[in-house]
N, C-alpha and C positions, 0 to 999 in steps of 0.2 A: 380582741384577744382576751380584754379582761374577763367577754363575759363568757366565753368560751371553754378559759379556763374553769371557771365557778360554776357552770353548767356541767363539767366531766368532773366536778367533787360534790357535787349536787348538798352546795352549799348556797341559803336561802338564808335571807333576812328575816326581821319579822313584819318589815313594813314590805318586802315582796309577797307574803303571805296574807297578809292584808288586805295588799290591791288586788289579787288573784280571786281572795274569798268575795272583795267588795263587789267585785265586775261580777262576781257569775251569781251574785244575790240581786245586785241591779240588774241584771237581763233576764233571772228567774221573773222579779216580777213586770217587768216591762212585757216579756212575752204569756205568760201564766191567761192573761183575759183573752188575748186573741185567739192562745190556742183554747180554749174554752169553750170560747166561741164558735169556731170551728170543728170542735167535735160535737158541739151541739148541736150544730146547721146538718149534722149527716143523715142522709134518710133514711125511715125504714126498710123502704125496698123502692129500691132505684127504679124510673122507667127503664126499659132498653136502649130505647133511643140516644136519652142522656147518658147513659153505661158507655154506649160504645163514643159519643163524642170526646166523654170525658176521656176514657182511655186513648184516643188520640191524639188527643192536649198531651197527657200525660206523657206518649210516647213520645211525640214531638220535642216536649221540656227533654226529656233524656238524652234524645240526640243531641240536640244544640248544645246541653252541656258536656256532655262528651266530646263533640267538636270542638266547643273552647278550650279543653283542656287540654286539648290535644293540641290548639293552636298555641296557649299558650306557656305551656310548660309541660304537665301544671307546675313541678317541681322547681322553685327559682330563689334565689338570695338578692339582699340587698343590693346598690350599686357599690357600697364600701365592702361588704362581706365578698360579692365576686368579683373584685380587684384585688383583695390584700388577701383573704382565708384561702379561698377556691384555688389558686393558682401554688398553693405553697404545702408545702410536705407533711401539712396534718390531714389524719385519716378522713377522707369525703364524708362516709356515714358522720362522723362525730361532727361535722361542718352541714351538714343536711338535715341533719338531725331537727331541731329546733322547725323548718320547714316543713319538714312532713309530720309534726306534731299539728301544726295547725291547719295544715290541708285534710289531715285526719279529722281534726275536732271540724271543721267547716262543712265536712262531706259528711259526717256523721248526722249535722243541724241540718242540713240540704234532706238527709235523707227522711228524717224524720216528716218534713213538711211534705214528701211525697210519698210516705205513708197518707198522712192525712186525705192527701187529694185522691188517693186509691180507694180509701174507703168512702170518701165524700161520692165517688163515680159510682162504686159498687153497692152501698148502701149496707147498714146492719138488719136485715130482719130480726134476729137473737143472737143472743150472747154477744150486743155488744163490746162489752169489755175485751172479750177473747178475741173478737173479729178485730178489734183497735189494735191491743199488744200485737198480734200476726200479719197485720198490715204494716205497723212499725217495725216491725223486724223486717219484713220485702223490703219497703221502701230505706231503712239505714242499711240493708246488704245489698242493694242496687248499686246506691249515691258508692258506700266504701270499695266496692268489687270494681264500678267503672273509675274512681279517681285509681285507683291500686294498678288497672291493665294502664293507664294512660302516663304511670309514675314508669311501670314498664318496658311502655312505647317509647320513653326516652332514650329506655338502653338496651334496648333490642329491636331491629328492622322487623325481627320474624311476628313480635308485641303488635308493632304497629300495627302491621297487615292485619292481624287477630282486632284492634281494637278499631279497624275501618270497617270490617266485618261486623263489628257491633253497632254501628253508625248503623249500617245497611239493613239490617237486621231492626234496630228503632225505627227506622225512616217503613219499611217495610211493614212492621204492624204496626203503626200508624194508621197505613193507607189502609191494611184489613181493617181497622178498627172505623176508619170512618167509612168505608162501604157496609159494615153490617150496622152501621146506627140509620144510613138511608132505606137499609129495608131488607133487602137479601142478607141472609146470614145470621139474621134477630136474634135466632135459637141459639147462637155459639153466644154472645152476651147476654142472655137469658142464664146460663149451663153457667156461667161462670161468675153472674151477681148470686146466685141462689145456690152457690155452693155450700155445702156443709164446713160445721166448724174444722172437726179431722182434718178437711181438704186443706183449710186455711193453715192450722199449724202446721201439717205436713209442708206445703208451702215456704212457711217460715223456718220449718227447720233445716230443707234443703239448700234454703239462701245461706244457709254458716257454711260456706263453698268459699263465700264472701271471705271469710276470715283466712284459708290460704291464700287466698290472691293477696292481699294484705301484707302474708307474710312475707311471700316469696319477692313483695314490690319493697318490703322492709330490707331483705338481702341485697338488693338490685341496688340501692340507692348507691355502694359505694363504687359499682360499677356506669354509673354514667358517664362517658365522656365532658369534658371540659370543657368541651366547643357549645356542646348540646346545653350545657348548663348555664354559657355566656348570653348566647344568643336567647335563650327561655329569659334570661334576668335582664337583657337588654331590652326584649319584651312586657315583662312582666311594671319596670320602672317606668316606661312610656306608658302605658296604661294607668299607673298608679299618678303620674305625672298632669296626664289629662283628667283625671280625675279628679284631683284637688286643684288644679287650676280651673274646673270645672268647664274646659273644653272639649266635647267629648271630638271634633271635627281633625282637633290636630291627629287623633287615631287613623284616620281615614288618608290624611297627608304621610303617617310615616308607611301607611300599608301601599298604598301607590311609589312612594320612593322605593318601599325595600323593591316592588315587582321590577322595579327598571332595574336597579343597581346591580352591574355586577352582567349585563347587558352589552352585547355587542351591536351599536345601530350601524345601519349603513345609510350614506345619504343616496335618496330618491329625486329624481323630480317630480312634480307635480304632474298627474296626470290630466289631460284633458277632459276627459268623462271617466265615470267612473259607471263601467258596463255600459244599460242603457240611457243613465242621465251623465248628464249636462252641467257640471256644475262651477259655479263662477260667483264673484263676488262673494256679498258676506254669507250666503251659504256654502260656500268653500272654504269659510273660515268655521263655521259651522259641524263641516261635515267627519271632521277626527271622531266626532262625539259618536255619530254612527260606524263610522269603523272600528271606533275602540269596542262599541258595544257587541260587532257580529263575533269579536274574537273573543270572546266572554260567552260561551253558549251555555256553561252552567248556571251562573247569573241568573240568563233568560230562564231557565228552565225551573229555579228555584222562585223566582217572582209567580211563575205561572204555579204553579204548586201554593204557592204560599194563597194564592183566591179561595182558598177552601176553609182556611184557619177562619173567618168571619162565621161562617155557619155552623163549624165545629164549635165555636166560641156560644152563639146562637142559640143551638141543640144543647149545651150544657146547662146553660144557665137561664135558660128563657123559663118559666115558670106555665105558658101556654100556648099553644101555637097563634098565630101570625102577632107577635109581640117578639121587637127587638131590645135587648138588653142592652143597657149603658157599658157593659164589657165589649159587647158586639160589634156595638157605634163607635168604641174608640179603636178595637182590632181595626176596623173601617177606613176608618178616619186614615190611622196612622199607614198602613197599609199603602192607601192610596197616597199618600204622601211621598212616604218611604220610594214607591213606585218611581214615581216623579222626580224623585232629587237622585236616583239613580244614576242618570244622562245628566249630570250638569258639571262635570267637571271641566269643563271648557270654561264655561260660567265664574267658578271657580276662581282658577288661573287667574282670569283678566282682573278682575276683583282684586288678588295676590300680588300681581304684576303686572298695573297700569302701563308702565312705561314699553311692557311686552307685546302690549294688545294696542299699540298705535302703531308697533311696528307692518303691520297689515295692513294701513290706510284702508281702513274700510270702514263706512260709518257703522260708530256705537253701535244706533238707535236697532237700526240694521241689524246689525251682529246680533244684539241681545234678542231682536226679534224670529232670529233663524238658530239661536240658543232654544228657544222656545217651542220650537219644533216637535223636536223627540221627548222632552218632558211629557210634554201633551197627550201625544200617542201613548204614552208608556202608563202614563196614570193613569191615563180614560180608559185605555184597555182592561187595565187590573180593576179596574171600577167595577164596569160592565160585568166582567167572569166572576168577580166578587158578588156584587147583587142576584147575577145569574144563579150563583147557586146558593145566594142565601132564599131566595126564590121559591127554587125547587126545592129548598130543603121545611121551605112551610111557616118560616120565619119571617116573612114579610106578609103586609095585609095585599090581598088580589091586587094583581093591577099591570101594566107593562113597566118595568124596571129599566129594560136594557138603555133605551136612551138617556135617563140621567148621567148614566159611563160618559158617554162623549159629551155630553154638557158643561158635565163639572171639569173636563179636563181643560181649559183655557185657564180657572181658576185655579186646578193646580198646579198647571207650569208655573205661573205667577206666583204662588209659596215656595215651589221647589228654587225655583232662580232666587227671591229675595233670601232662603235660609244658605241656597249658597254662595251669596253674596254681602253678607252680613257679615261684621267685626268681631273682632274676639271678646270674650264679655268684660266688663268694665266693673273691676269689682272695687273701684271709688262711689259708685252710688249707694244711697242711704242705705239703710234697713229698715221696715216696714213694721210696726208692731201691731200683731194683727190678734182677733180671737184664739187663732188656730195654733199663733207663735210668731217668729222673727220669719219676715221674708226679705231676704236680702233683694233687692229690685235688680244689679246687673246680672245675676244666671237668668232671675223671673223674666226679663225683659228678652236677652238671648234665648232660650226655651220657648219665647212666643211669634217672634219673629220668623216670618216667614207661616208657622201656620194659623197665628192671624188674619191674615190674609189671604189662607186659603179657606177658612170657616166663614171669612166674610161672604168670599164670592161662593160658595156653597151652601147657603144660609138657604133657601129655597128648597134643593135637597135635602137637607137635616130635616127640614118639614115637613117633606115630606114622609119621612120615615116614621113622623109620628103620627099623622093623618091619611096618608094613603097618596098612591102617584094620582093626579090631574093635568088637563091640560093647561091648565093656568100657571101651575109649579111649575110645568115643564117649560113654558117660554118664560117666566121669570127667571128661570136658571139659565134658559138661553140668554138671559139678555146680561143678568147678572154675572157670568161667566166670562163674556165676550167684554164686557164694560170695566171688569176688572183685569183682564191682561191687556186692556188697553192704555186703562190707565196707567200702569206699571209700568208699562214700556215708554211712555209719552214722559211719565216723571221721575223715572230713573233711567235715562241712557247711559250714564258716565259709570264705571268701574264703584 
């Protein structure tokens, strides 16, 4: 309340004046060499290729943050400010206020960085400086126009639809953007790196569009509902909550609770077969995780989509063709991981709730072994479609790819199961003091867990990515693959 008050008399200390000057002298120069560096790295004249991957990096980033914002507010208050301010007879805007001052300044820094990567895709032939300032202005009236509709989506249904539409619309030239860096279409990112400067301000001037949206999300603010504004901040503190506990997994536990809650179940018995299998024992304990997954068809269909991002990543930043980039290999990596821990929430649970998963008398060793299942498929496939098209996109040295997909996948079920099966981090272990700085060892060791263990058993493959596929790689990764989810399962049965 107090500081609510002294915010509506816009009365300021001098030691507030202080910390405000000190913070944005300390992030001037903390950021000042990076971004330097970054406008340095920008090329004369981009190839096409790299034009149009970049640009679908770029558009991809816009969607997802759009999406988040949209999932999670963006507009939110404290847990104390939306228990005691939100609920009580001071004007909303003047309680909001402080909020969208800083989702203002945070989308304005957002935007600025993708300026940067606009021009980094596009490349300066001349008039760098001109092309940088009009880049800058797209990219901070992008970042402020989508936080502005998604401040809107809060308080108006008819916002949302408009700011789903914007979704579709990113996701949309995305996909155009990475079909004209494959080949057809060249000429349309050809037209639009080697546009003239005019074109570019013109550009930038038309983005000050940006500043109604702004405005009109500035009026709106006192019109959000109070439900919409609980639930964004009940949102918003769970996230903020896993993040200084530095568990990012409890996110994933409140997002399955919210889908159920609020749920009508009905009890079933247990079928006998399900269609034309057969299923019994610990694969019946197994098999939720496949039916949780057919009723999830966006999921599938965003996995399957997301095989591309490797080669987009690839095409950006590879400096020559058949050379894979370190951005590339860990798009890769993580990918296929990601893939894999998709299906383990079964895994999960028993982990959660030892004493739940003896209720089904059915061995561990078993269970974890028909847990293992759909990891498997699910990673190796995304493997497979991933190298496929980093493949054909010219980013790999000659050679057959596809089977490494189903090699590596025994090794990634065995990472996906150990990361979701793994404890919450222990932040009683030491701190590390390293060249680079303090590494604190409990997130260090949680953060490797699990894909440790998948890098081990993939250790074949990574080589090959440096050397070229063989068939000596390939049966060591068979063998490596198969020896390490065996041994996983042989010495972790128990929860």
């Amino acid at each position: 309340m107090r500081g609510l008050v002294r915010s509506r008399r816009r009365e300021r200390t001098w030691t507030d004046r202080y910390t405000i000057l000190f913070g944005a002298a300390v992030a001037f120069v903390l950021a000042a060499p990076a971004a330097g560096r970054a406008v340095g790295a920008v090329p004369g004249a981009a190839d096409p290729a790299r034009a149009g991957a970049g640009l679908a990096l770029i558009a991809l980033l816009v969607a997802g943050a759009l999406a988040a914002a949209r999932a999670f507010g963006p507009v939110a208050l404290s847990p104390a400010d939306a228990a005691w301010l939100l609920l009580s007879p001071l004007p909303r805007r003047a309680v909001l206020r402080r909020s969208a001052l800083i989702l203002l300044a945070v989308s304005a820094v957002a935007g600025v960085a993708l300026g940067v990567a606009l021009l980094a895709a596009l490349g300066a032939p001349d008039h760098a400086t001109l092309r940088l300032l009009a880049a800058l202005a797209v990219g901070a009236a992008t970042a402020v126009g989508g936080t502005s509709a998604a401040v809107l989506a809060q308080a108006s249904h008819r916002w949302d639809a408009w700011l789903l539409a914007a979704i579709g619309v990113a996701l949309a030239a995305a996909a155009l953007a990475a079909v004209t860096s494959m080949g057809p279409g060249r000429h349309l990112t050809t037209a639009i790196a080697a546009a003239p400067v005019p074109a570019w301000l013109a550009a930038a001037s038309a983005s000050a569009a940006a500043a109604a949206v702004a405005a009109r999300a500035w009026t709106a603010l006192g019109r959000i509902p109070a439900r919409v504004l609980l639930d964004a901040s009940t949102r918003s503190g769970n996230a903020t909550a896993a993040a200084l506990n530095l568990d990012p997994a409890t996110l994933t536990w409140i997002a399955e609770d919210a889908r159920w809650r609020g749920r009508r179940l009905r009890s079933r018995p247990w079928p006998a077969a399900f269609g034309p299998v057969r299923v019994r024992g610990a694969l019946a304990v197994a098999w939720q995780e496949w039916r949780r997954l057919s009723r999830r068809p966006v999921r599938l269909a965003l996995l399957a989509a997301a095989c591309a991002v490797p080669a987009l990543t690839a095409r950006a930043f590879a400096p020559h063709a058949h050379a894979v980039p370190a951005a590339a290999v860990a798009v890769l990596a993580a990918g296929a991981l990601a893939a894999a821990a998709a299906a383990t929430t079964g895994a999960r649970r028993d982990a959660d709730d030892p004493a739940l998963a003896r209720l089904t008398r059915a061995p561990r060793r078993a269970v974890l072994a028909a847990r293992a299942l759909l990891p498997a498929l699910l990673g190796g496939a995304w493997l497979t479609l991933a190298l496929t098209a980093l493949n054909a996109a010219g980013a790999l040295p000659p050679g057959p790819w596809w089977p490494f997909g189903a090699l590596c996948a025994p090794a990634l079920a065995a990472g996906a199961l150990r990361m979701a099966r793994r404890r919450p981090v222990d932040h009683a272990l030491p701190v590390l003091l390293s060249p680079i700085g303090s590494l604190p060892t409990g997130p260090l060791l949680w953060a490797l867990t699990g894909a440790d263990l998948a890098a081990l058993g993939c250790a074949p493959a990574l080589q090959a990515l440096a050397d070229g596929p063989s068939p000596s790689l390939a049966a060591a990764q068979a063998a490596t693959g198969a020896l390490t989810l065996t041994a996983y399962l042989t010495l972790n049965p128990r929860p």
